[in-house]
mmCIF file of the N, C-alpha and C atoms, coordinates in Angstrom:
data_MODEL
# 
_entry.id   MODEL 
# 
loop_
_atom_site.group_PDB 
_atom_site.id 
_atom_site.type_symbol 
_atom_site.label_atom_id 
_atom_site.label_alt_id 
_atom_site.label_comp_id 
_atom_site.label_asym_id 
_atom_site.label_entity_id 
_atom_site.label_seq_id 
_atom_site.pdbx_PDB_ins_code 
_atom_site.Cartn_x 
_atom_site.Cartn_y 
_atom_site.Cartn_z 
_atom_site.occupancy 
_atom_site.B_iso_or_equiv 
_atom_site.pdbx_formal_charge 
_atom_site.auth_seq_id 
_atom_site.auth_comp_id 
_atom_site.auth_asym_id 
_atom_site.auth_atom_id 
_atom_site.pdbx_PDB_model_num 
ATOM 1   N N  . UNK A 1 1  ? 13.702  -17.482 -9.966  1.00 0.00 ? 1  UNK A N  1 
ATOM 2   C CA . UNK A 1 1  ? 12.724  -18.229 -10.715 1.00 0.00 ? 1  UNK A CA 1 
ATOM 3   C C  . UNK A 1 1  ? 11.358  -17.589 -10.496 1.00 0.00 ? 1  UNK A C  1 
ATOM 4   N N  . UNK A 1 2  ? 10.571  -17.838 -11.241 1.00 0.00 ? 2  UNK A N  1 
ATOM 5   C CA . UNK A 1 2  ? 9.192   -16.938 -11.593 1.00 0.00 ? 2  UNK A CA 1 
ATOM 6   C C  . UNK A 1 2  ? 7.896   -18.195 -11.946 1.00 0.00 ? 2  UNK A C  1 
ATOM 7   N N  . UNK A 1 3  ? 7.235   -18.146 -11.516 1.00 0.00 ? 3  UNK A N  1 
ATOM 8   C CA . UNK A 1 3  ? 6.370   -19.529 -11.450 1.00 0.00 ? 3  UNK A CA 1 
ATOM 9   C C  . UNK A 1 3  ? 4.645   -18.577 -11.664 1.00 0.00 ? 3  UNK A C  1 
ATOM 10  N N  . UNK A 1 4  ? 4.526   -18.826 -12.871 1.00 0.00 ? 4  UNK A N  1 
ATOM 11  C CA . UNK A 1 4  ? 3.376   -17.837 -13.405 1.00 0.00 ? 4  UNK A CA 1 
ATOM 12  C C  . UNK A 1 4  ? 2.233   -19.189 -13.449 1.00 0.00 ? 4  UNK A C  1 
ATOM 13  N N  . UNK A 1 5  ? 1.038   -18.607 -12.509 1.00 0.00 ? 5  UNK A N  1 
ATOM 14  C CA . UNK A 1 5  ? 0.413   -19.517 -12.043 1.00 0.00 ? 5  UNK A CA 1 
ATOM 15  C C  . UNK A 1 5  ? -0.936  -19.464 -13.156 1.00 0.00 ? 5  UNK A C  1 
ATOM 16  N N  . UNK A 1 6  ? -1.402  -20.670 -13.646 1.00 0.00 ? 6  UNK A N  1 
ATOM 17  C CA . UNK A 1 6  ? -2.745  -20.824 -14.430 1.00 0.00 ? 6  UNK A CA 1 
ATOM 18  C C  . UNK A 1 6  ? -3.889  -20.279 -13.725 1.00 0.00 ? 6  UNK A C  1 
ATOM 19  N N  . UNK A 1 7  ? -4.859  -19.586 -15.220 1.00 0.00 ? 7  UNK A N  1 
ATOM 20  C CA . UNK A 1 7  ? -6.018  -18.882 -14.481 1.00 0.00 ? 7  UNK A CA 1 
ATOM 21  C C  . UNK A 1 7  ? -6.735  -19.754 -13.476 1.00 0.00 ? 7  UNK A C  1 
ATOM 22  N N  . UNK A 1 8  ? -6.734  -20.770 -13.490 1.00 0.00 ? 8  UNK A N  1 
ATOM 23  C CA . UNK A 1 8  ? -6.930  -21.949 -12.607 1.00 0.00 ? 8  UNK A CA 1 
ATOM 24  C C  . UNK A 1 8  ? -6.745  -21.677 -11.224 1.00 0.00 ? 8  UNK A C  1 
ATOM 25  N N  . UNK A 1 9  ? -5.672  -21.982 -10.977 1.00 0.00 ? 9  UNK A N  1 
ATOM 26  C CA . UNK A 1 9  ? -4.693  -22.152 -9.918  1.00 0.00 ? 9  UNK A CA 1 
ATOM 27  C C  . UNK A 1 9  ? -4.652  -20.499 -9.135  1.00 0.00 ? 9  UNK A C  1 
ATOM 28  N N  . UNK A 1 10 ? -4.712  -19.293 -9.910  1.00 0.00 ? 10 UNK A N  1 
ATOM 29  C CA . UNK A 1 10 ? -5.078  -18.117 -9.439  1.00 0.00 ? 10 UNK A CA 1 
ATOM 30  C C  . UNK A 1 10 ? -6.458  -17.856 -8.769  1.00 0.00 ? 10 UNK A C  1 
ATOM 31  N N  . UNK A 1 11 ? -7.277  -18.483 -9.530  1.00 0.00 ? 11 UNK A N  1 
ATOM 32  C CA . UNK A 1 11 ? -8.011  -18.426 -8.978  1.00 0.00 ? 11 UNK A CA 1 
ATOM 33  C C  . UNK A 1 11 ? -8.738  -19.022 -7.710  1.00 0.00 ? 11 UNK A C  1 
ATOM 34  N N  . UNK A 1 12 ? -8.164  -19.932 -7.469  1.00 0.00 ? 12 UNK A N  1 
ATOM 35  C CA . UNK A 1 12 ? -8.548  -21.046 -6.352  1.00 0.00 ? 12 UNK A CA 1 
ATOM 36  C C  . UNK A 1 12 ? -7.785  -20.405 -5.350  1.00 0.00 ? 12 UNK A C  1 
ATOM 37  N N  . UNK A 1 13 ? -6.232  -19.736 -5.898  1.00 0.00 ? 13 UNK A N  1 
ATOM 38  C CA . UNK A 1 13 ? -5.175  -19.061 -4.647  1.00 0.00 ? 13 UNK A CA 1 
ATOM 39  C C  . UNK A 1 13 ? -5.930  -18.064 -4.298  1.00 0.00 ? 13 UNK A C  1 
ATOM 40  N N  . UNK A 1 14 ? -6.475  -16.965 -4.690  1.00 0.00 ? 14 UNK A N  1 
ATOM 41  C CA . UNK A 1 14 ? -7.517  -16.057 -4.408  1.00 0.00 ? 14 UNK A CA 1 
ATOM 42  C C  . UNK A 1 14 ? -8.657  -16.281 -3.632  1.00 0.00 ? 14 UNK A C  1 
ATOM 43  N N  . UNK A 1 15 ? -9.319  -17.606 -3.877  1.00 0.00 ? 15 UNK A N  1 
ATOM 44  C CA . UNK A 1 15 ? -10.258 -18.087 -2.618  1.00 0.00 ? 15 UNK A CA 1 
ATOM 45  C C  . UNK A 1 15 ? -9.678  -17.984 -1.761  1.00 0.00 ? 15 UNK A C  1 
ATOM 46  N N  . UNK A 1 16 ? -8.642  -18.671 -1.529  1.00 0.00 ? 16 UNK A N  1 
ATOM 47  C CA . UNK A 1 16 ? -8.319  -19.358 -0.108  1.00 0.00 ? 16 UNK A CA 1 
ATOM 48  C C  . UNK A 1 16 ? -7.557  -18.452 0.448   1.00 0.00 ? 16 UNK A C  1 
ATOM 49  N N  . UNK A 1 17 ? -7.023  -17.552 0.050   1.00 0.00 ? 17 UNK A N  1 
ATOM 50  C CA . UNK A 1 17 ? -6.134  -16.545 0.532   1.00 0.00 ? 17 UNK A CA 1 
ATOM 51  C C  . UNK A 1 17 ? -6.937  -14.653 0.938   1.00 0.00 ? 17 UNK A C  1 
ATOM 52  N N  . UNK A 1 18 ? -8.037  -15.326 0.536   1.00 0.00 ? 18 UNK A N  1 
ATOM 53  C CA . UNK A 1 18 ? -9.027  -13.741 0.599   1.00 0.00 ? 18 UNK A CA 1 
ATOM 54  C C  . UNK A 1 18 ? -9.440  -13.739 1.727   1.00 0.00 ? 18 UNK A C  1 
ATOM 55  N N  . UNK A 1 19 ? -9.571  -13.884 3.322   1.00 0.00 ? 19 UNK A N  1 
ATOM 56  C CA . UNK A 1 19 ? -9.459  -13.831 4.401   1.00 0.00 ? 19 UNK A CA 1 
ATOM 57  C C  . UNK A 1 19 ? -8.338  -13.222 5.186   1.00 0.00 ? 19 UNK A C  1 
ATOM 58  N N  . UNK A 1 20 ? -7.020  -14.125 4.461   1.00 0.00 ? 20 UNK A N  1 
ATOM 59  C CA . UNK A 1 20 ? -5.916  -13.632 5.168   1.00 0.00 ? 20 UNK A CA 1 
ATOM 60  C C  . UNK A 1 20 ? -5.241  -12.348 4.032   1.00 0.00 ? 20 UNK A C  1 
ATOM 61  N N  . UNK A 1 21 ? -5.449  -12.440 3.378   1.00 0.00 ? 21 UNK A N  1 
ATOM 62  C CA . UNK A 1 21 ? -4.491  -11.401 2.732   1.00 0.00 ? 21 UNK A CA 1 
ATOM 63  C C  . UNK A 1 21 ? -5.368  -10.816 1.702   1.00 0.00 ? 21 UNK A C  1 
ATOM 64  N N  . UNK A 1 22 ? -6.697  -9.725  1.948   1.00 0.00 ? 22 UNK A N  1 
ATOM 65  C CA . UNK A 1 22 ? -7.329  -9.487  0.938   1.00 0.00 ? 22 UNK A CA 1 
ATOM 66  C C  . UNK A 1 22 ? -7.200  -8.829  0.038   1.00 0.00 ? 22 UNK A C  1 
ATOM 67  N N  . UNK A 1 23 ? -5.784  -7.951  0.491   1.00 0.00 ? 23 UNK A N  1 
ATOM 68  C CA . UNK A 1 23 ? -5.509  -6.712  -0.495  1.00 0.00 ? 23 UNK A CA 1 
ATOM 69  C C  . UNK A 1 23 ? -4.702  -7.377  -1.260  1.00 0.00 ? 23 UNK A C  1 
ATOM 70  N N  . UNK A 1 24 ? -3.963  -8.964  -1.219  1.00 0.00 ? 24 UNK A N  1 
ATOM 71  C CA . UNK A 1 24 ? -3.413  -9.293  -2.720  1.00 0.00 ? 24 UNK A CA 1 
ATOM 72  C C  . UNK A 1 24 ? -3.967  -10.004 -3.364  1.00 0.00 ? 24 UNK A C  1 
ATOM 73  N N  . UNK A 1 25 ? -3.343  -10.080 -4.483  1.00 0.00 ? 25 UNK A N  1 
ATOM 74  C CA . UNK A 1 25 ? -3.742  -10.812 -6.184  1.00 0.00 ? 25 UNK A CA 1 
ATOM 75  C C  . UNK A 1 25 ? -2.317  -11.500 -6.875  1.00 0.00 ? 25 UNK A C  1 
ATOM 76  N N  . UNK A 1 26 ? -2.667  -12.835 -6.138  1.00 0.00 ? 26 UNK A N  1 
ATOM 77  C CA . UNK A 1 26 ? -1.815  -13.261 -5.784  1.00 0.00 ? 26 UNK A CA 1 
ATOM 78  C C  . UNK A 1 26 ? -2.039  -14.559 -7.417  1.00 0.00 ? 26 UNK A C  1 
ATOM 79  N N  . UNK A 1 27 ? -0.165  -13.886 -8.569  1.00 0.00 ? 27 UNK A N  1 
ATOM 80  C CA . UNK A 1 27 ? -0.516  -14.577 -9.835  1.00 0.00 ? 27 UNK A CA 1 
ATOM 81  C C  . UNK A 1 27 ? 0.776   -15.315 -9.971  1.00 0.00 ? 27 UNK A C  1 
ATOM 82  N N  . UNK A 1 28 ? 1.511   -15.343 -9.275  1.00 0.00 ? 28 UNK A N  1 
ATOM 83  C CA . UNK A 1 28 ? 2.700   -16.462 -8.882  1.00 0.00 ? 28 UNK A CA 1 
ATOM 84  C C  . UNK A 1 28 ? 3.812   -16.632 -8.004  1.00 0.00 ? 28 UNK A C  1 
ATOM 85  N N  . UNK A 1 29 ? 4.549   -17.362 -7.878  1.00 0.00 ? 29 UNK A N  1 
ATOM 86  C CA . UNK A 1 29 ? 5.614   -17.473 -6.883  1.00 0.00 ? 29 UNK A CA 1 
ATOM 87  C C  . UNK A 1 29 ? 6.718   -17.598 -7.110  1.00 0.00 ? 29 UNK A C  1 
ATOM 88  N N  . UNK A 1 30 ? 8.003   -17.813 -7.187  1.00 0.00 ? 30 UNK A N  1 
ATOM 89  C CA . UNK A 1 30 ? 9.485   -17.491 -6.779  1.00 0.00 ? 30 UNK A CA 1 
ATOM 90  C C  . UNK A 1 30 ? 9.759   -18.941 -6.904  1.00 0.00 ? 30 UNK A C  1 
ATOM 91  N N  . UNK A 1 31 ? 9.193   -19.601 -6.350  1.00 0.00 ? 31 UNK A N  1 
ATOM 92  C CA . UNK A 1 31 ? 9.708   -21.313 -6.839  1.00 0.00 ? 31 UNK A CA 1 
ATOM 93  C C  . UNK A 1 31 ? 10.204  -21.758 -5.152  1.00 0.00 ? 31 UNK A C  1 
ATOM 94  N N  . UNK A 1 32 ? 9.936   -20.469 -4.549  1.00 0.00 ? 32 UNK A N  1 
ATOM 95  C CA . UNK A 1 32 ? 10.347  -21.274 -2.762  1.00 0.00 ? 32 UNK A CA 1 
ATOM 96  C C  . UNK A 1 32 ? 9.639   -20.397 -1.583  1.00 0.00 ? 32 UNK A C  1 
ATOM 97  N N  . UNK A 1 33 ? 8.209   -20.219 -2.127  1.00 0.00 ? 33 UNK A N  1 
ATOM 98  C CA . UNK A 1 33 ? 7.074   -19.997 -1.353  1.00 0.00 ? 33 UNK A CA 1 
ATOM 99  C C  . UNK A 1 33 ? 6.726   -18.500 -0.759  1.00 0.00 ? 33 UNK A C  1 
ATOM 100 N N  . UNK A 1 34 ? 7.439   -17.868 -1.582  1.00 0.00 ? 34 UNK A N  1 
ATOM 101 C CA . UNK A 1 34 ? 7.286   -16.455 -1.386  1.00 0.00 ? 34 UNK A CA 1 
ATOM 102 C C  . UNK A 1 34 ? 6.073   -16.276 -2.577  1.00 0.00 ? 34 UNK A C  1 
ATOM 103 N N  . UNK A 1 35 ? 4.977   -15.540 -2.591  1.00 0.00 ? 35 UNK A N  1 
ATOM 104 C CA . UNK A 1 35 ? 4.201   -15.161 -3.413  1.00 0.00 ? 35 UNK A CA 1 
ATOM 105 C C  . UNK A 1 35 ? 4.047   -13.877 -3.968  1.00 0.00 ? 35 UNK A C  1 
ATOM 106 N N  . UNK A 1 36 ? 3.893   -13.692 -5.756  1.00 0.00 ? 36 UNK A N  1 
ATOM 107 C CA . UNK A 1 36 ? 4.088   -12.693 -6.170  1.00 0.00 ? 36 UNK A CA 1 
ATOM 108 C C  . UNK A 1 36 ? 2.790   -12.523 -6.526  1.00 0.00 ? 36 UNK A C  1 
ATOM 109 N N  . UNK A 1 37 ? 2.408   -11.007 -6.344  1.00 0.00 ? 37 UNK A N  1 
ATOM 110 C CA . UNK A 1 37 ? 1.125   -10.536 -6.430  1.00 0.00 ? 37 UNK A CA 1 
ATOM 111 C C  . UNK A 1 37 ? 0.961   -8.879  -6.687  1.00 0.00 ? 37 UNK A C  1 
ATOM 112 N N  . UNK A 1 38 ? -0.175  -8.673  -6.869  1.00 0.00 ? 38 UNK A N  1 
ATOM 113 C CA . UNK A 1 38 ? -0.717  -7.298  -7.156  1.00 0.00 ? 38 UNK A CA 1 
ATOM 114 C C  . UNK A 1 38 ? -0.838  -6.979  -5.998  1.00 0.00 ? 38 UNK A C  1 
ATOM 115 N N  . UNK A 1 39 ? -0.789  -5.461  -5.528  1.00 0.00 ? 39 UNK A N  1 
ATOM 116 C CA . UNK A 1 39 ? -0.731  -4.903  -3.721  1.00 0.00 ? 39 UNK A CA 1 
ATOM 117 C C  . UNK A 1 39 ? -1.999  -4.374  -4.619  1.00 0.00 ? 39 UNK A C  1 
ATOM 118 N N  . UNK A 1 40 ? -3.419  -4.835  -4.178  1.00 0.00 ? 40 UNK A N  1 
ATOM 119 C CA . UNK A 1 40 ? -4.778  -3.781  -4.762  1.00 0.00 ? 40 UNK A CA 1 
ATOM 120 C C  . UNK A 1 40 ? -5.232  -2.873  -3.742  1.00 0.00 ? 40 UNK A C  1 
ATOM 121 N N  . UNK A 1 41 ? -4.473  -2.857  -2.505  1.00 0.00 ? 41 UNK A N  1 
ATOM 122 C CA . UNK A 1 41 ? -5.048  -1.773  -1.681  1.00 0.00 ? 41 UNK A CA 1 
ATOM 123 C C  . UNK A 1 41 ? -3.990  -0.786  -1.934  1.00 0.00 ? 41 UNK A C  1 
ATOM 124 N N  . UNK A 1 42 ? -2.788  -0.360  -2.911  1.00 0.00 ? 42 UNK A N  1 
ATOM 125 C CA . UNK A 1 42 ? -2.487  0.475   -3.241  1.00 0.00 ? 42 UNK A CA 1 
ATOM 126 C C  . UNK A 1 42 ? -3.217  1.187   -4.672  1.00 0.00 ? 42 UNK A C  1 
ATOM 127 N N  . UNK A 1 43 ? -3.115  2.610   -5.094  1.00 0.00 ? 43 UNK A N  1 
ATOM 128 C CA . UNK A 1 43 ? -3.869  3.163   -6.148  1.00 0.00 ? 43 UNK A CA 1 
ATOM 129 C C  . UNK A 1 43 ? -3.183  2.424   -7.667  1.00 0.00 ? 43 UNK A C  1 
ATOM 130 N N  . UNK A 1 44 ? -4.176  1.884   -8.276  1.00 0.00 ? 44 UNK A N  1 
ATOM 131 C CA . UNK A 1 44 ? -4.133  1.561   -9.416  1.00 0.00 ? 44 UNK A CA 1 
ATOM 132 C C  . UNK A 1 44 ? -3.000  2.457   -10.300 1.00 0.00 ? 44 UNK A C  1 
ATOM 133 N N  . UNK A 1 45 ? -2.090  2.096   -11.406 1.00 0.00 ? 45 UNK A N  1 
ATOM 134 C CA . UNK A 1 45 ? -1.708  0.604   -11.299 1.00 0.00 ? 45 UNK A CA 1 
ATOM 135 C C  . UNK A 1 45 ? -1.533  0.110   -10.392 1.00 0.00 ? 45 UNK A C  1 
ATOM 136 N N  . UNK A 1 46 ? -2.208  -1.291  -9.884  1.00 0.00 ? 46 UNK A N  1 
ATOM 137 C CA . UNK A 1 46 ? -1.406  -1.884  -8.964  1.00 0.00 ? 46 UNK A CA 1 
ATOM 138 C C  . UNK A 1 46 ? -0.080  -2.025  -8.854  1.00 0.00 ? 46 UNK A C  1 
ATOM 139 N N  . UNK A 1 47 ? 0.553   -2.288  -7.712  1.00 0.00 ? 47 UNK A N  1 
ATOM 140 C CA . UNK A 1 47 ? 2.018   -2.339  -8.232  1.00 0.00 ? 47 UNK A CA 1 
ATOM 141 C C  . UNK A 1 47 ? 2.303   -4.328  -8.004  1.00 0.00 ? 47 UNK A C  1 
ATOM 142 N N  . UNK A 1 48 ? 3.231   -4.666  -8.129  1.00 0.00 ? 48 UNK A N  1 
ATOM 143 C CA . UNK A 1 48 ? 3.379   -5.985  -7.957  1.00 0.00 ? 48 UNK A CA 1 
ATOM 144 C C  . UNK A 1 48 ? 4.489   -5.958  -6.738  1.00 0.00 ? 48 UNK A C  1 
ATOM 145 N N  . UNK A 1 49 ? 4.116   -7.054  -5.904  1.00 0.00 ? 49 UNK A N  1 
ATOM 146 C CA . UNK A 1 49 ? 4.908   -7.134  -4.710  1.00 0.00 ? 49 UNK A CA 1 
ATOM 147 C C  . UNK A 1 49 ? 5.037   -8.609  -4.467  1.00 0.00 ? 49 UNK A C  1 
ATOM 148 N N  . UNK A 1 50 ? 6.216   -9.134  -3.170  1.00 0.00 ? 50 UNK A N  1 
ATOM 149 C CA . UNK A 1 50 ? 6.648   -10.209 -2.687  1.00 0.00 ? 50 UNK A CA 1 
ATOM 150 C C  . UNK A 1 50 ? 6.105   -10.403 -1.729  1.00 0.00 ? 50 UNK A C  1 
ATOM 151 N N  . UNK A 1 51 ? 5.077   -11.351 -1.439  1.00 0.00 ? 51 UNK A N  1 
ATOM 152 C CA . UNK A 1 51 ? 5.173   -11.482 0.087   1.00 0.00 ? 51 UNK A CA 1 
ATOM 153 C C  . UNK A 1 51 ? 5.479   -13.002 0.003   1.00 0.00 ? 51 UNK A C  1 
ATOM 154 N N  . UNK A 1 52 ? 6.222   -13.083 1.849   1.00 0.00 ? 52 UNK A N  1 
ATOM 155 C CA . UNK A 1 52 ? 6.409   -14.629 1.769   1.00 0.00 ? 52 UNK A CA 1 
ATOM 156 C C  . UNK A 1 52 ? 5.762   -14.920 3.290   1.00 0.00 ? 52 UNK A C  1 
ATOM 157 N N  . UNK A 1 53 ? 4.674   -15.710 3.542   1.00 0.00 ? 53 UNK A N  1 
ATOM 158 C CA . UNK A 1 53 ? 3.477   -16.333 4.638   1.00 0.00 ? 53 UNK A CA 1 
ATOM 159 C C  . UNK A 1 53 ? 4.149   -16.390 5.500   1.00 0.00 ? 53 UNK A C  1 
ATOM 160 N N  . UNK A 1 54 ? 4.542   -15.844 6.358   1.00 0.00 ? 54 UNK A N  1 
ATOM 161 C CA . UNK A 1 54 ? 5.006   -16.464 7.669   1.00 0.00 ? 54 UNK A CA 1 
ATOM 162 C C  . UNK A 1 54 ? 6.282   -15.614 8.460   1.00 0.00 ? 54 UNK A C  1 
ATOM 163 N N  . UNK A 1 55 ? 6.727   -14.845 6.881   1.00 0.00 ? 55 UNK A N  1 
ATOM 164 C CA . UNK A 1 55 ? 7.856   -13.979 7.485   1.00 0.00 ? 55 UNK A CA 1 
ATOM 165 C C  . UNK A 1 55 ? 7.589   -12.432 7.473   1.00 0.00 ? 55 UNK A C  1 
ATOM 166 N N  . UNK A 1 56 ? 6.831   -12.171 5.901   1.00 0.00 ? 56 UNK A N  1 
ATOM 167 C CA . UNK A 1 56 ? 6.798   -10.647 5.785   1.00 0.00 ? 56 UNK A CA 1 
ATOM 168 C C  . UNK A 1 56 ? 5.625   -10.300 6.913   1.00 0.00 ? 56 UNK A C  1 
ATOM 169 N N  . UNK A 1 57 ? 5.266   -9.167  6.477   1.00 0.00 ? 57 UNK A N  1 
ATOM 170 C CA . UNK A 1 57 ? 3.734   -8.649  7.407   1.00 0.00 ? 57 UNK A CA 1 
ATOM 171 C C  . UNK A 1 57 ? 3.296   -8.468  6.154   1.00 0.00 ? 57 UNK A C  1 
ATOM 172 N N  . UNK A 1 58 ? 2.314   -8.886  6.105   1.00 0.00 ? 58 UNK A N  1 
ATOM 173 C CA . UNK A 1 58 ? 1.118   -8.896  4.792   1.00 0.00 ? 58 UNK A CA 1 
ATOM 174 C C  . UNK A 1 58 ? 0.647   -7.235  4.472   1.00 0.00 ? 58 UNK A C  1 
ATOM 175 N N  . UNK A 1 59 ? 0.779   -6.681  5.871   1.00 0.00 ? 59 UNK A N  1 
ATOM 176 C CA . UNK A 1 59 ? 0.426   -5.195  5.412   1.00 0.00 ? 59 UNK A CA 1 
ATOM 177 C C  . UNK A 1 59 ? 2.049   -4.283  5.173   1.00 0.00 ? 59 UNK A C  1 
ATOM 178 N N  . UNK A 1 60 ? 3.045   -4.760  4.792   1.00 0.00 ? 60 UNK A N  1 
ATOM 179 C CA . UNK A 1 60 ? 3.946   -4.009  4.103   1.00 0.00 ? 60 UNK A CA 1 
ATOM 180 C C  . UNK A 1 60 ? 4.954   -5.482  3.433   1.00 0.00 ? 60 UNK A C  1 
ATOM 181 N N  . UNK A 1 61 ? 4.248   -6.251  2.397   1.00 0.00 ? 61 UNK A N  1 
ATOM 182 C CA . UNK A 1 61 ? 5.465   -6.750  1.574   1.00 0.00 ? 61 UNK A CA 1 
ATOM 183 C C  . UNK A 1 61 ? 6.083   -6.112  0.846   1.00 0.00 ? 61 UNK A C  1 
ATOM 184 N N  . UNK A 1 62 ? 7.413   -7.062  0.439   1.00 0.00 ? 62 UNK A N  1 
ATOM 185 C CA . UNK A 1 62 ? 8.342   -6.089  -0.207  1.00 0.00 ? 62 UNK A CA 1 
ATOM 186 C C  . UNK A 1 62 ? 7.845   -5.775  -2.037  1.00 0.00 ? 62 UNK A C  1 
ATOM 187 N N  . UNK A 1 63 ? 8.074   -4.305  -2.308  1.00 0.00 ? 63 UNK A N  1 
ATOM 188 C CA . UNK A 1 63 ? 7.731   -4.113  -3.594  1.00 0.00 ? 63 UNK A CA 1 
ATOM 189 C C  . UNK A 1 63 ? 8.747   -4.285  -4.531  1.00 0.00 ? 63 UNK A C  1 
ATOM 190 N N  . UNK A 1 64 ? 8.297   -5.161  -6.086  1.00 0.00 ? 64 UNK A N  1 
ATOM 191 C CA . UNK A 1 64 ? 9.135   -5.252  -6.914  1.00 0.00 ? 64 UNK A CA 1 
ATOM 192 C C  . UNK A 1 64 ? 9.140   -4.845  -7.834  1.00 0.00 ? 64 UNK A C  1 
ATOM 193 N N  . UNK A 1 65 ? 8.037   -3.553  -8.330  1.00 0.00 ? 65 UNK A N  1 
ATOM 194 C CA . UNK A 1 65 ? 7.808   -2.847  -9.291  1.00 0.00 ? 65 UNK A CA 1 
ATOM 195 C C  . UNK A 1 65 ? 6.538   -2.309  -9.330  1.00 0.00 ? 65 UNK A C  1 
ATOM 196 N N  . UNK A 1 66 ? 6.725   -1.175  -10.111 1.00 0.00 ? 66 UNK A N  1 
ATOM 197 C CA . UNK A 1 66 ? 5.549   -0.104  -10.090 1.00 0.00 ? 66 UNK A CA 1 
ATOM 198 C C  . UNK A 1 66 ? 4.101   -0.352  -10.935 1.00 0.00 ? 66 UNK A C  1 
ATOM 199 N N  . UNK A 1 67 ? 4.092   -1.573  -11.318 1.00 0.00 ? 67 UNK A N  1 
ATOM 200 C CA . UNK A 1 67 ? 3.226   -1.408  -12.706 1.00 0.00 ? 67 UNK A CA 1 
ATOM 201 C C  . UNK A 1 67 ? 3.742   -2.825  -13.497 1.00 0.00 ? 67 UNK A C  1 
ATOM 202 N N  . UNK A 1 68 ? 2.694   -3.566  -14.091 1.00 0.00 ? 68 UNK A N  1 
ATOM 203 C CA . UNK A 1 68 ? 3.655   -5.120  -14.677 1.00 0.00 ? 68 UNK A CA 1 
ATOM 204 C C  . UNK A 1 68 ? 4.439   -4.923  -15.634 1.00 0.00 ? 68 UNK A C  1 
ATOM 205 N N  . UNK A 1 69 ? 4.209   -3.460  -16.675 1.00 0.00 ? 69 UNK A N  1 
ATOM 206 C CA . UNK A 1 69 ? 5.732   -3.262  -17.322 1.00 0.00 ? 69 UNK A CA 1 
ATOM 207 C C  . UNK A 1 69 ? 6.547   -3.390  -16.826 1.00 0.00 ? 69 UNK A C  1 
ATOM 208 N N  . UNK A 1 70 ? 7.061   -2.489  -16.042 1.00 0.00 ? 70 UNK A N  1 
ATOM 209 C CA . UNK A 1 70 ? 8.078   -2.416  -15.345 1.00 0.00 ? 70 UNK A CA 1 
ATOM 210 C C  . UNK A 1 70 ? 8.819   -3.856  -14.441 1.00 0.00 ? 70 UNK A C  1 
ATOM 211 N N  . UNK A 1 71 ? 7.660   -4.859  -14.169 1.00 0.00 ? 71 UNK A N  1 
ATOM 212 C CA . UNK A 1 71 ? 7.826   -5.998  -13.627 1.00 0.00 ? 71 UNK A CA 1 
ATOM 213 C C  . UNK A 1 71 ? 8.759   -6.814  -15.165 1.00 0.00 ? 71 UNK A C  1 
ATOM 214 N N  . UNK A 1 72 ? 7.758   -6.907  -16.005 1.00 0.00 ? 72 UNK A N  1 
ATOM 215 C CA . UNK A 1 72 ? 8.428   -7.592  -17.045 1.00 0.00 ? 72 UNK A CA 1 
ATOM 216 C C  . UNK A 1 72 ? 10.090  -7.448  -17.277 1.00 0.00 ? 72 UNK A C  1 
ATOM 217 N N  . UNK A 1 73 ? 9.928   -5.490  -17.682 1.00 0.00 ? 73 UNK A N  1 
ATOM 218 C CA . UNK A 1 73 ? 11.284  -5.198  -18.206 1.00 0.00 ? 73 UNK A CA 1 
ATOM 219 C C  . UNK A 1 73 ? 12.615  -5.724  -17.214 1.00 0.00 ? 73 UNK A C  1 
ATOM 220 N N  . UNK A 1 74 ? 11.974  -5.347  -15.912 1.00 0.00 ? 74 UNK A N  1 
ATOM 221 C CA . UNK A 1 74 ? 13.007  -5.552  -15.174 1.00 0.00 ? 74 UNK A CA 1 
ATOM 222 C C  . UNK A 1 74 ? 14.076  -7.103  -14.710 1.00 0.00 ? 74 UNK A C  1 
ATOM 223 N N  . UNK A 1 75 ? 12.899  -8.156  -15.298 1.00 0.00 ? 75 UNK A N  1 
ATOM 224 C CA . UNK A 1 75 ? 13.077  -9.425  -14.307 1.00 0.00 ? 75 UNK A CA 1 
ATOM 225 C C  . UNK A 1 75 ? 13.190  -10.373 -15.840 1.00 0.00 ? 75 UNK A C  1 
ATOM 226 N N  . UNK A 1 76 ? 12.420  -9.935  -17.091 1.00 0.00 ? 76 UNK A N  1 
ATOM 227 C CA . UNK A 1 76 ? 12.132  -10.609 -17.986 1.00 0.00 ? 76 UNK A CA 1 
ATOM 228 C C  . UNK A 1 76 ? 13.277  -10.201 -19.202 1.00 0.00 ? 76 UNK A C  1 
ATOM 229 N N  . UNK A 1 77 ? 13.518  -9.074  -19.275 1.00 0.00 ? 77 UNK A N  1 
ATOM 230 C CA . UNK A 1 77 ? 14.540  -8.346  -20.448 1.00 0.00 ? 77 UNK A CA 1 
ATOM 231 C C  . UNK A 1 77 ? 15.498  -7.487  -20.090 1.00 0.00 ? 77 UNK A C  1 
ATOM 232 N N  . UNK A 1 78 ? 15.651  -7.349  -18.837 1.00 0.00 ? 78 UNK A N  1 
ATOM 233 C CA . UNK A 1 78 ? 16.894  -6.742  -18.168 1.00 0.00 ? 78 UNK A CA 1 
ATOM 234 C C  . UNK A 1 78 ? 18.012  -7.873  -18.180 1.00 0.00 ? 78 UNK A C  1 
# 
């Protein structure tokens, strides 16, 4: 499941999460608290990655694609 979060709600997650995790861009979640986000301390495209609070290490979550095409094709039309 894919839980695509309102510019709203991104944005408020971005406050509160820009201390602990500044290098993501964090635009939704999985539906069981893992968060999906942009890795921006990698070189543009960002790529989109998983992290989940408490288990991954914020400085290597897991990656789920190179670029949000590739996010789409893979998860959305695969």
């Amino acid at each position: 499941m894919l839980r695509v979060d309102s510019i709203e709600h991104i944005a408020q997650t971005k406050a509160a999460l820009s201390e602990v995790f500044p290098t993501l861009f964090v635009f939704g979640t999985d539906g069981g608290g893992r968060l999906i986000a942009y890795d921006m301390e990698a070189p543009k495209p960002w790529p989109i990655v998983l992290h989940w609070p408490g288990v991954t290490d914020h400085e290597d979550p897991t990656a789920l694609a190179a670029t949000m095409s590739e996010f789409i094709q893979k998860y959305f039309e695969g």
